[in-house]
C-alpha positions in Angstrom: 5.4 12.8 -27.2 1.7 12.6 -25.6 0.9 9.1 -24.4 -2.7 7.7 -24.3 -4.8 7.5 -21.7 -4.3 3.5 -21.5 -0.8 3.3 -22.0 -0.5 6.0 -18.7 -3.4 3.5 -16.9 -1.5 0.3 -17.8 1.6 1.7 -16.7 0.6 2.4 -13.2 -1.7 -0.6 -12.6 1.8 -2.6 -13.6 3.5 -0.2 -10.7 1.1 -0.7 -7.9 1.1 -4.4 -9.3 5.2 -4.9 -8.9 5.1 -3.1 -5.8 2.9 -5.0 -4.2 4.5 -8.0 -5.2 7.7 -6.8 -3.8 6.3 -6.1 -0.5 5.1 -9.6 -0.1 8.5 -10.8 -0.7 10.0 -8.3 1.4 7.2 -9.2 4.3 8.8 -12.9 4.0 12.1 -11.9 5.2 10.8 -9.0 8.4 10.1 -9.9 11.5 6.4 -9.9 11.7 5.5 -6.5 13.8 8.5 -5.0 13.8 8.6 -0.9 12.1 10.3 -2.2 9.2 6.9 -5.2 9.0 4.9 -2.7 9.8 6.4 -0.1 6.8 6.7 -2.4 4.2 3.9 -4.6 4.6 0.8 -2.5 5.9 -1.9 -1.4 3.8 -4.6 1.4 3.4 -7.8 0.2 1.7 -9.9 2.5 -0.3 -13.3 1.2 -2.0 -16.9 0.3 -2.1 -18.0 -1.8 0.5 -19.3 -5.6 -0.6 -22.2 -4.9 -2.6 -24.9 -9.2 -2.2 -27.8 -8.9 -4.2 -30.1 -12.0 -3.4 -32.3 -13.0 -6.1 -33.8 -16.0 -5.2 -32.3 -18.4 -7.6 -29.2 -16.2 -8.6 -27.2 -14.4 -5.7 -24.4 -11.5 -7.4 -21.9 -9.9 -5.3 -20.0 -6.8 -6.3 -16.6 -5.2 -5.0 -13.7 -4.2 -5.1 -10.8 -2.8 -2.9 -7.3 -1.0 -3.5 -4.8 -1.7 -1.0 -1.8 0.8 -0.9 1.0 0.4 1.0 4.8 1.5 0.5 6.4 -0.2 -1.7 2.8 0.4 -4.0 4.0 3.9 -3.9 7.6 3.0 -5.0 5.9 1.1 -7.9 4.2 3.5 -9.0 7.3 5.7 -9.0 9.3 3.8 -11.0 6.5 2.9 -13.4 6.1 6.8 -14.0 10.1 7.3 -14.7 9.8 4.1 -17.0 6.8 5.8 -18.9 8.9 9.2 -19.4 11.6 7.2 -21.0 9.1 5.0 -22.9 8.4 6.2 -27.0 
C-alpha cells in the first residue's frame, strides 16, 4: 500500500523527535565527555544561518536548525520499520 507524502514526513519528524528525546535522557545518566557522552549526545547542525531584518518599528528574525545526532538516526530507524508495518 502507497503512503502519502505527509504520513512518510510525519513519521520521521516523530523519529528524529523520540530520538532526540532519548538522547537527552541518555546524556543525564553519561559521564559528561566521556566516548559514550560524546556518541550519544553530540550533534551535527545543518541550516540557514539567523536571518534579523530591522524595520524600524518592527524587527523579524528568521531560522531554523536541524541537529542530528545518534540516537536521531536510531529514531528515524525505527519510525521507518513502524511505517512499513503501518496500514
Amino acid at each position: 500500500m502507497r503512503k502519502s507524502m505527509g504520513t512518510v514526513l510525519l513519521t520521521l519528524f516523530l523519529g528524529i523527535l523520540i530520538g532526540a528525546i532519548f538522547s537527552e535522557i541518555i546524556g543525564l545518566f553519561l559521564e559528561e565527555g566521556s566516548i559514550a557522552h560524546q556518541l550519544f549526545v553530540r550533534s551535527v547542525d545543518f541550516g540557514p544561518e539567523l536571518n534579523q531584518w530591522d524595520l524600524v518599528i518592527l524587527e523579524i528574525s528568521f531560522g531554523f536548525k536541524l541537529h542530528f545526532n545518534f540516537m536521531s538516526l536510531v529514531g528515524v530507524f525505527v519510525a521507518s520499520q513502524i511505517l512499513r508495518w503501518y496500514r
